[in-house]
C-alpha positions as semicolon CSV with decimal commas, in nm:
position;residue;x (nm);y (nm);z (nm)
1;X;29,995;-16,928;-5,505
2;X;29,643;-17,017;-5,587
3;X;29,497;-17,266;-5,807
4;X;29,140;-17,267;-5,875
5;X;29,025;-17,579;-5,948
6;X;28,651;-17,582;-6,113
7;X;28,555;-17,423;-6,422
8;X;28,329;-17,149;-6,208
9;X;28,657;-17,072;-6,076
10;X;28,859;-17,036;-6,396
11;X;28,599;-16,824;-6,554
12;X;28,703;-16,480;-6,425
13;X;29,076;-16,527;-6,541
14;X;28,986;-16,662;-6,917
15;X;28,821;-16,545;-7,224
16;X;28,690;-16,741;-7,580
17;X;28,859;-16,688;-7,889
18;X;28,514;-16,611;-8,002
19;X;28,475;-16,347;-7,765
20;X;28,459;-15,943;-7,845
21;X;28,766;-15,726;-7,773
22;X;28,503;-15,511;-7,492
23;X;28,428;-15,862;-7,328
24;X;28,799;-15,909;-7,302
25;X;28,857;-15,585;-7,130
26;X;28,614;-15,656;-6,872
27;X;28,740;-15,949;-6,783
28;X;29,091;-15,823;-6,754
29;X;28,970;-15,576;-6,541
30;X;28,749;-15,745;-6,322
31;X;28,987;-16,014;-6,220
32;X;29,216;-15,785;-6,075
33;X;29,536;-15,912;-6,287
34;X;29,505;-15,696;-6,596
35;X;29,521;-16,044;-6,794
36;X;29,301;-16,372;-6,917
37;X;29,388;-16,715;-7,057
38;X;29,193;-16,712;-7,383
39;X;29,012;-17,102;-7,423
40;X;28,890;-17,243;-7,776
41;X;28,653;-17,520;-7,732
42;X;28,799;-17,609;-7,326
43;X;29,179;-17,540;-7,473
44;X;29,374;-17,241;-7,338
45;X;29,567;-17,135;-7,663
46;X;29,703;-16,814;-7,526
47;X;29,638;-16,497;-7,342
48;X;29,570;-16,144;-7,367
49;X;29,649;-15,879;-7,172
50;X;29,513;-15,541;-7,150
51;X;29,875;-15,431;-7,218
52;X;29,837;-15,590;-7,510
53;X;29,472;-15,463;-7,604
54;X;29,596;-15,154;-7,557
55;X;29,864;-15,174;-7,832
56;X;29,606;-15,345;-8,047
57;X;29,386;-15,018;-7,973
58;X;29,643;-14,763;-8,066
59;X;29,758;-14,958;-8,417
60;X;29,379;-15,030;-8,505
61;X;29,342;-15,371;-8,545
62;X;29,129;-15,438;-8,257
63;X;28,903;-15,170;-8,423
64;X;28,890;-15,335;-8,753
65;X;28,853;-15,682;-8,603
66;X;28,630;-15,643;-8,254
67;X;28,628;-16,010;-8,237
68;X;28,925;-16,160;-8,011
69;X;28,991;-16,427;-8,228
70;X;29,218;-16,256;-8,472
71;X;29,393;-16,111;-8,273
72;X;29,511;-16,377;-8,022
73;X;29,786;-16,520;-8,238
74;X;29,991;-16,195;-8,270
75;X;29,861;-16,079;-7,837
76;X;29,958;-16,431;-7,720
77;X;30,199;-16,651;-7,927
78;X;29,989;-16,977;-7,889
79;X;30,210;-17,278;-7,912
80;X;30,170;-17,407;-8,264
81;X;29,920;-17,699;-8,093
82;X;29,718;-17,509;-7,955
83;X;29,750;-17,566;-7,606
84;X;30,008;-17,437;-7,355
85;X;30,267;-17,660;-7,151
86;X;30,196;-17,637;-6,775
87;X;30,499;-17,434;-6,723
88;X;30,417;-17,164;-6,911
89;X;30,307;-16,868;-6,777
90;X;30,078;-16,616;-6,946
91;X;30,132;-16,288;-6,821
92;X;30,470;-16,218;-6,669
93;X;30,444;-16,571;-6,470
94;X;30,134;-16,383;-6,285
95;X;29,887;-16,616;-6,450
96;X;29,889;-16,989;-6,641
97;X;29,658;-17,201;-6,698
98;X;29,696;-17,587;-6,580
99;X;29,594;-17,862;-6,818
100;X;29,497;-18,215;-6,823
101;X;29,724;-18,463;-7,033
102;X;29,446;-18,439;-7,302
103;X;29,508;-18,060;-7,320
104;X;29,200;-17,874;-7,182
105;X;29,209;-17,607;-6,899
106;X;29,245;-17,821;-6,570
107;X;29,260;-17,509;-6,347
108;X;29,423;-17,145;-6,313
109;X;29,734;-17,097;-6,166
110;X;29,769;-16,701;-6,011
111;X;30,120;-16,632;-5,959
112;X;30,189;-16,323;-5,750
113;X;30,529;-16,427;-5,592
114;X;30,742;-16,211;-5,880
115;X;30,456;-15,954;-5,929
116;X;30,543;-15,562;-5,930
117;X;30,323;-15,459;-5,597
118;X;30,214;-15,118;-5,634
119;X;30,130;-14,949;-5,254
120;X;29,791;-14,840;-5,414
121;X;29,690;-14,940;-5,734
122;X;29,338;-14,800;-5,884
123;X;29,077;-15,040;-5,797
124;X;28,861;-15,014;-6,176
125;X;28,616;-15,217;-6,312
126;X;28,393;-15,286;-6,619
127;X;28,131;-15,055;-6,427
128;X;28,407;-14,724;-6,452
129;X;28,532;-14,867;-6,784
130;X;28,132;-14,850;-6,892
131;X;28,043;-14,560;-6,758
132;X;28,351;-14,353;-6,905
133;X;28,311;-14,515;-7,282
134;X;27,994;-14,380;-7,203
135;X;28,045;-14,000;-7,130
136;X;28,348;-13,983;-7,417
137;X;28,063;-14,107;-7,666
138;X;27,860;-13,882;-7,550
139;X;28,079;-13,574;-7,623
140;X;28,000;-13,429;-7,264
141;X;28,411;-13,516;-7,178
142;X;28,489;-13,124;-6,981
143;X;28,287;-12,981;-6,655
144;X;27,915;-13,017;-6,794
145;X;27,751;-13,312;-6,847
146;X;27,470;-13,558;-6,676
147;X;27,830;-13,754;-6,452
148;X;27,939;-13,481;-6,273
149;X;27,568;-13,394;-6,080
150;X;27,479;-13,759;-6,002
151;X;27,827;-13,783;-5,878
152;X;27,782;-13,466;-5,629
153;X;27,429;-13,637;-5,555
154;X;27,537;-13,995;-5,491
155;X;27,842;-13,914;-5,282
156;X;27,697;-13,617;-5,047
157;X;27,445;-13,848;-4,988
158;X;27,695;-14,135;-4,866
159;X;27,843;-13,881;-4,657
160;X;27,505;-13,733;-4,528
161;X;27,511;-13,399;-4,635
162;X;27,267;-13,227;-4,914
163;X;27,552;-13,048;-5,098
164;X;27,776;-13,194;-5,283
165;X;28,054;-12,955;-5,512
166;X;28,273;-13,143;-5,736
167;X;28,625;-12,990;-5,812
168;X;28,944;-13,053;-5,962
169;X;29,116;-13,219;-5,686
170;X;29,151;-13,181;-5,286
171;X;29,369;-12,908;-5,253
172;X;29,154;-12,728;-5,487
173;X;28,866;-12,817;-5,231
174;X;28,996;-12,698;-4,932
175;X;29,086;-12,373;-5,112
176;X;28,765;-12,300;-5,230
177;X;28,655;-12,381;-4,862
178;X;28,866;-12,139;-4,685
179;X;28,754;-11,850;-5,011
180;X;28,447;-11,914;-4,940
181;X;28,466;-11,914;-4,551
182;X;28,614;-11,575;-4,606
183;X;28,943;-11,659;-4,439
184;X;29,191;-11,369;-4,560
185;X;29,522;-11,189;-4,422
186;X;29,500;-11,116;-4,044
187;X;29,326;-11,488;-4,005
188;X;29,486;-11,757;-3,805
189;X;29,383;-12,101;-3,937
190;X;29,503;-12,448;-3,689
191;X;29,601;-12,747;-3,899
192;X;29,769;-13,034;-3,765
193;X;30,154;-13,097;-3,779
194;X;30,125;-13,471;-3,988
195;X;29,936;-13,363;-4,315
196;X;29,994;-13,371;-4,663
197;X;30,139;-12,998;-4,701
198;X;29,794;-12,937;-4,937
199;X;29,626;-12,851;-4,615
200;X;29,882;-12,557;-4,472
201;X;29,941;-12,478;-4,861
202;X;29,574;-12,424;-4,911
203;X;29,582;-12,170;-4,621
204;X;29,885;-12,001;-4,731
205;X;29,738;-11,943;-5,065
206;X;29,448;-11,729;-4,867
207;X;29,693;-11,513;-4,752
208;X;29,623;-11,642;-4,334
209;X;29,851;-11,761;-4,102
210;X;29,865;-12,110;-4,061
211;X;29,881;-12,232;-3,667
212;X;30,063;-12,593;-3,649
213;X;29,944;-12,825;-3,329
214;X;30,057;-13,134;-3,215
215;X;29,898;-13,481;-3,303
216;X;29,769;-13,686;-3,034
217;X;29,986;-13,999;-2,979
218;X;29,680;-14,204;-2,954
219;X;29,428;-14,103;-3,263
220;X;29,698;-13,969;-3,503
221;X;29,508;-13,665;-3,546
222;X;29,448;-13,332;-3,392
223;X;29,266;-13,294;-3,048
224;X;29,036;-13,130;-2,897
225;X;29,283;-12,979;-2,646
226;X;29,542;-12,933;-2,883
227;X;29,298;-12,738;-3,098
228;X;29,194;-12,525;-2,767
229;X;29,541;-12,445;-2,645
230;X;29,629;-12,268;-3,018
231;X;29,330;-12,061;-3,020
232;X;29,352;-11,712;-2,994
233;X;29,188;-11,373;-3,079
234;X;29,262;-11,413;-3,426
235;X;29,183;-11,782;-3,515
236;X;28,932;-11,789;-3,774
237;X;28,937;-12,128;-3,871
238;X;29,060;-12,523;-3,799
239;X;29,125;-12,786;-4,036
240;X;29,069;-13,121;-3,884
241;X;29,292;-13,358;-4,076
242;X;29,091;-13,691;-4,051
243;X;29,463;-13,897;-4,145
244;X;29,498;-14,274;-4,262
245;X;29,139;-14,331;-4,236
246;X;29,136;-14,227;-3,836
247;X;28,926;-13,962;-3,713
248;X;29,021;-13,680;-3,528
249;X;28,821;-13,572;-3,217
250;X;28,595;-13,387;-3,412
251;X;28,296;-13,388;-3,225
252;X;28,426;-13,188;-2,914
253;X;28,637;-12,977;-3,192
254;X;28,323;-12,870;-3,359
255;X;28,172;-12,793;-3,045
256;X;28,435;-12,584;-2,940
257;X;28,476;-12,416;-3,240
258;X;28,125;-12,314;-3,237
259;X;28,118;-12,222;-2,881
260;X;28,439;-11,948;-3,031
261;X;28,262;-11,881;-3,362
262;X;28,564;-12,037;-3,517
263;X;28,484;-12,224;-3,872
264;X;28,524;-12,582;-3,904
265;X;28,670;-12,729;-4,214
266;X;28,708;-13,139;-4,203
267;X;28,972;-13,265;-4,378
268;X;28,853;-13,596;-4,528
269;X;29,115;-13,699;-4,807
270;X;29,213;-13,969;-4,703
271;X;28,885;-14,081;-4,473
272;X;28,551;-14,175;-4,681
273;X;28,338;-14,384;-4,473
274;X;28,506;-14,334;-4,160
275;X;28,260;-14,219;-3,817
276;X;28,302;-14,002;-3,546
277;X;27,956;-14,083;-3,296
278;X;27,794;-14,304;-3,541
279;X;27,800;-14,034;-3,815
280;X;28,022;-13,960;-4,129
281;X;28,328;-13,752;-4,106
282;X;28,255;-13,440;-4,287
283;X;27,926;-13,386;-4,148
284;X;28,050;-13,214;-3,811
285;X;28,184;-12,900;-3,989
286;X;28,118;-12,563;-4,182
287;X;28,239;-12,762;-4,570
288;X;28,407;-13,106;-4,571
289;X;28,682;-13,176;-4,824
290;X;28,773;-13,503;-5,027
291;X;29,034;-13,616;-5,263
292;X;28,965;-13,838;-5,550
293;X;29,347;-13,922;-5,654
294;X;29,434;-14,242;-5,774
295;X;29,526;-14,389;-5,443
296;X;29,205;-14,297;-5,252
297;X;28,926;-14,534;-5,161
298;X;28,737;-14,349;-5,450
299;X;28,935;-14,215;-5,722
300;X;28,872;-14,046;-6,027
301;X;29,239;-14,012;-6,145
302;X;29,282;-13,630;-5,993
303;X;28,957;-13,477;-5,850
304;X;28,783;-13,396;-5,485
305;X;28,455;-13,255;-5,368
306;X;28,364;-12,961;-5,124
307;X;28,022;-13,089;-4,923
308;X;27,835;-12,867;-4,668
309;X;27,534;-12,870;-4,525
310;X;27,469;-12,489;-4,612
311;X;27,262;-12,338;-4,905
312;X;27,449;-12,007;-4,946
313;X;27,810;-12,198;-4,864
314;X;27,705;-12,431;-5,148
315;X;27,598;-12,154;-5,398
316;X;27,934;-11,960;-5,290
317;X;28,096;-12,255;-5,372
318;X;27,970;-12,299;-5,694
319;X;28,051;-11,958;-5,819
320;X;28,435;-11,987;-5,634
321;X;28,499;-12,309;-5,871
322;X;28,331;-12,207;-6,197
323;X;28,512;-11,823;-6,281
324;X;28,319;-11,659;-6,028
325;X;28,019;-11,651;-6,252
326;X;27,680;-11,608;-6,125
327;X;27,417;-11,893;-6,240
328;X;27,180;-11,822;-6,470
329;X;27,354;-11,497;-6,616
330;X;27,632;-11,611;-6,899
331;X;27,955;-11,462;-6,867
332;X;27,898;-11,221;-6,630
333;X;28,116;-11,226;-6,273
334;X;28,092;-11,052;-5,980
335;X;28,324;-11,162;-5,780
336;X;28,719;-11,342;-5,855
337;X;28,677;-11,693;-5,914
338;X;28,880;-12,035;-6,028
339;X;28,854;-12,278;-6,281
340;X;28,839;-12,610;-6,013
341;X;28,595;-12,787;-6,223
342;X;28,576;-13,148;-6,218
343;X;28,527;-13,320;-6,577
344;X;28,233;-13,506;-6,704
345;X;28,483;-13,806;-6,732
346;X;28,602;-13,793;-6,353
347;X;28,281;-13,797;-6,235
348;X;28,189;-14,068;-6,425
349;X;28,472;-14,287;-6,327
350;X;28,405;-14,187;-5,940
351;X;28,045;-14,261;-5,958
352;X;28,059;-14,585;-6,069
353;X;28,347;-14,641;-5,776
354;X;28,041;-14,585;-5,514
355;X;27,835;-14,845;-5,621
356;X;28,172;-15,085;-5,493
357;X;28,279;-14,880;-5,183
358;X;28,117;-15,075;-4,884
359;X;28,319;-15,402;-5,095
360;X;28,638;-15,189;-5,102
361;X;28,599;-15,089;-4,752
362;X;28,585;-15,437;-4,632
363;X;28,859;-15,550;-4,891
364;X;29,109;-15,302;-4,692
365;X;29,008;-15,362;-4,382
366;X;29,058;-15,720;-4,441
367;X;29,394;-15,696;-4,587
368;X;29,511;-15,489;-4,281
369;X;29,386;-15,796;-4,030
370;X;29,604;-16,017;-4,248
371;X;29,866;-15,804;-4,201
372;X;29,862;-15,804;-3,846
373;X;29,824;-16,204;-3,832
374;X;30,069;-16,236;-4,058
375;X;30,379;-16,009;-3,888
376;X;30,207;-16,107;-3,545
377;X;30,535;-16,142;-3,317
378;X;30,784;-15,976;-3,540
379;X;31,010;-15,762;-3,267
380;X;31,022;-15,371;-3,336
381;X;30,701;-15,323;-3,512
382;X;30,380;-15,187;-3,423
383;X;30,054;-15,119;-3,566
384;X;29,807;-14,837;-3,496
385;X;29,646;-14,809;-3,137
386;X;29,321;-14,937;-3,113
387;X;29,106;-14,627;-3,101
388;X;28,809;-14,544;-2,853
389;X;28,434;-14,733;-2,957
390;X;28,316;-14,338;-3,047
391;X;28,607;-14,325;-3,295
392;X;28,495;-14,535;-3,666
393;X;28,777;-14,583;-3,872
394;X;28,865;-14,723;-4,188
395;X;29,179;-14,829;-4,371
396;X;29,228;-14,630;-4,675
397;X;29,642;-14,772;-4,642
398;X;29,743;-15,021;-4,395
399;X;30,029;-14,863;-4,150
400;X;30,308;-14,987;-3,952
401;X;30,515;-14,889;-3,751
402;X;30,890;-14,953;-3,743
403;X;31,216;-14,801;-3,564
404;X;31,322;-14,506;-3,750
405;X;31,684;-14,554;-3,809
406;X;31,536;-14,939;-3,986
407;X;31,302;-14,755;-4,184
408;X;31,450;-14,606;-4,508
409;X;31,670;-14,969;-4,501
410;X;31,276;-15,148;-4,454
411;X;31,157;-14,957;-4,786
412;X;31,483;-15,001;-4,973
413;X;31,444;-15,393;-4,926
414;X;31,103;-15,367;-5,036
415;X;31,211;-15,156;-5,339
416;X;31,474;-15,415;-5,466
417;X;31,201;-15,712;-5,413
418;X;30,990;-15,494;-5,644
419;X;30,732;-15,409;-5,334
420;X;30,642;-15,037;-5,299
421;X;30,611;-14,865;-4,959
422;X;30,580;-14,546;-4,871
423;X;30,726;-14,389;-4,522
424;X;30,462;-14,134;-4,359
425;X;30,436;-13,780;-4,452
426;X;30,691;-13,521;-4,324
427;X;30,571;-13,352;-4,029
428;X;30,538;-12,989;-4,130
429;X;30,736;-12,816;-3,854
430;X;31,029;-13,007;-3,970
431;X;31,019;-12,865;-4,264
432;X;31,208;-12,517;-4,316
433;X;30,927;-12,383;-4,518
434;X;30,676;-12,421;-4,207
435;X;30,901;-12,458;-3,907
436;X;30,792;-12,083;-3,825
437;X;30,407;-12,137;-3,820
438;X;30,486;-12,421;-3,547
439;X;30,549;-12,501;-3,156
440;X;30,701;-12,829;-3,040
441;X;30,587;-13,113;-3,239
442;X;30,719;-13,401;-3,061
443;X;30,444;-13,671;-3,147
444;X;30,394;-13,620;-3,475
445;X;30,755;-13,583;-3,517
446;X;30,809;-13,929;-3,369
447;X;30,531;-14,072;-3,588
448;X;30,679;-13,900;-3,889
449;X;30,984;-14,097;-3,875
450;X;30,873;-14,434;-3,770
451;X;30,531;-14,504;-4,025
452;X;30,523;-14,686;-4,316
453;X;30,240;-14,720;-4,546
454;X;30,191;-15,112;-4,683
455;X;30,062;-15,232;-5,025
456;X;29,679;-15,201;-4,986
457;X;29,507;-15,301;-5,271
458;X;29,324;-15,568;-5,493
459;X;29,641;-15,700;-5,571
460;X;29,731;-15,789;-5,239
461;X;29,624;-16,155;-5,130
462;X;29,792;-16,417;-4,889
463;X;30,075;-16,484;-5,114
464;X;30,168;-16,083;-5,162
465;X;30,135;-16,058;-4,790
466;X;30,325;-16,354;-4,686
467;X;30,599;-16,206;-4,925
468;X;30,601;-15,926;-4,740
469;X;30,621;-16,050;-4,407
470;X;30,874;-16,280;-4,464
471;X;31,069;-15,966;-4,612
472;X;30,960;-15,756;-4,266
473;X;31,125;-16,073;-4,046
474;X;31,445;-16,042;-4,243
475;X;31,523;-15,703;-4,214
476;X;31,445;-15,688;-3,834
477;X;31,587;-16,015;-3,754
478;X;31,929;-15,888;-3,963
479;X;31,901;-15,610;-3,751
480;X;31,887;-15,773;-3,412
């Protein structure tokens, strides 16, 4: 539980009666708890939510009154004195304000010990909220308008690369990648066995084979030998699955893959920001692929990106996503194309997300070193191997590891304390869909079973963390 105790420190979690509805929402959103203690003249005599802005939105009467004042008494039931008892909370017991005996705000108390924990909850600001008001206004809300380039510019520059293609989502991306790639019937394609099933899907949809590999044990991700051993005659391309923020050994894969005139195409989903060597994943291949969903570092809701580092790949791109239609002549297509296009909207949301992404970087990798003080000592458990000084990762989800038959009884506890987890993906050879497109599987099978993803978001501070910990302890001490 924290209790800020200056008025600098209150400041992000109230508002003024006086205040606009707009200045209301930014605050809401900004302080990471969706909610703000609303002050007249040093007096907290209520609160809004944006729950309940958003009601007042819909109905119209924070439309026909943009000032917060009249709509506090009917948002926040102020007691009839206009202050609010010290054991009151204001938004679902997440946030209350303290006072003195005289009645003005004292301090903030945030509350998160009966809070709903989402395992990834969007991380948005008044900068996306801004920037989206924005590109509705201007009436550019579908796949043209001035969002969508600076987006493409901004992020393919983070990355490193010149091109930048925004599309509808990730799968979409790595479709359009293997189109463009020319990867057909007859083509073998490697992907690793612990994926999202987008990646062999994507392939499938081309008409190729997919070839499943192996993870390795240590990185989580395909290897270079792994990669090397599936290779035959007919491999035309590799997917790299860069997974949980870790790199695979993409270096020596792109080397080899060159060396066999094989196409490289990185899947980065779940990765922006990590390094392989000091530079970007995505920049070691043929066309690099990103998601934007809601749970990614940087989200636009739905959306991803296809990047690349080549002039015709970026113009084939282009076409792929928009019909098939060639630039600069309306209407007219010469060759089958998609409709993958990213809207004006998306992009504007995901642009503004870059100018935060070093922050969020460091936010997640600083909630995953909590974690591992926190449940340091716990029997059973284990976190991810340390990974080689070449090898840059990031946390886009902080994982654990846990015995696999305590795992489904782990995220039911969790469930019922109202704390979301998520256990790892399937691996895809266990799967009877896929089971034919793959050898043994052993290590990803093992790591399949035994992962769990852990709330990794702004939400997540000390108290969430020790909640969840203490949670952790009981289920693997009930177990011993």
């Amino acid at each position: 539980m924290l209790a800020t105790e200056d008025e600098q420190d209150c400041q992000p979690y109230t508002c003024k009666r006086s205040d606009s509805v707009f200045a209301a929402i930014e605050k809401c959103l900004d302080n990471g708890v969706g909610a703000c203690v609303v002050v007249d003249e040093g007096k907290p005599v209520g609160k809004v939510s944006l729950d309940d802005i958003r009601r007042a939105i819909l109905d119209g009467s924070a439309i026909h009154e943009p000032m917060l004042d009249p709509l506090v008494s009917h948002m926040a039931d102020p007691l009839g004195n206009g202050q609010l008892r010290n054991d009151v909370n204001v938004d679902d017991k997440i946030l209350s304000p303290i006072v003195t005996e005289n009645g003005y705000l004292n301090s903030i108390r945030l509350d998160r010990s009966e809070q709903y924990i989402q395992i990834a909850h969007p991380d948005l600001t008044r900068h996306e909220f801004r920037a989206v008001l924005d590109a509705f206004i201007s009436s550019w809300v579908s796949s043209k308008g001035p969002y969508i380039g600076k987006f493409e510019e901004e992020f393919s520059a983070f990355v490193g690369l010149p091109h930048g293609i925004a599309v509808s989502n990730g799968t979409a991306a790595l479709h359009l990648a293997l189109v463009a790639l020319g990867i057909g019937p007859g083509d073998e394609v490697i992907v690793p066995d612990l994926t999202f099933a987008a990646t062999i899907n994507a392939v499938l949809y081309c008409g190729a084979t997919p070839v499943i590999v192996d993870i390795d044990p240590l990185t989580w991700t395909m290897s270079a030998a792994g990669f090397a051993a599936a290779c035959t005659p007919h491999t035309k391309a590799v997917i790299p699955v860069h997974l949980h923020g870790r790199p695979a050994e993409i270096g020596p894969i792109a080397e080899l893959a060159r060396s066999r005139s094989i196409f490289v195409i990185e899947d980065c989903a779940e990765a922006h920001g990590a390094t392989y060597d000091g530079a970007r994943v995505g920049t070691f291949g043929d066309i690099a692929c990103f998601s934007f969903f809601a749970n990614k570092i940087v989200t636009t809701g739905e959306g991803g990106m296809c990047l690349t580092a080549s002039d015709s790949l970026a113009r084939m791109l282009r076409e792929l996503r928009d019909h098939g239609m060639v630039p600069g002549k309306s209407y007219w297509h010469e060759r089958v194309g998609y409709n993958y296009r990213m809207t004006n909207l998306q992009a504007a949301i995901g642009q503004s997300q870059l100018w935060r992404i070093d922050r969020i970087l460091d936010r997640n990798r600083s909630i995953a070193a909590r974690y591992r003080h926190a449940l340091d000592g716990i029997p059973g458990i284990a976190f991810p191997p340390e990974l080689p000084d070449s090898y840059g990762n990031v946390v886009w989800l902080t994982c654990l590891q846990v015995p696999a038959h305590l795992r489904s009884r782990l995220i039911a506890a969790a469930h019922a304390a109202d704390i979301e987890m998520r256990p790892f993906f399937h691996s895809l050879s266990a799967m009877p869909l896929y089971e034919k497109y793959a050898g043994d599987c052993l290590h990803s099978r093992a790591l399949s079973e035994t992962g769990v993803n852990l709330p990794t978001s702004r939400s997540v501070d000390d108290q969430v963390i020790g909640r969840i910990a203490t949670l952790i302890r009981d289920v693997m001490g009930a177990a011993s």
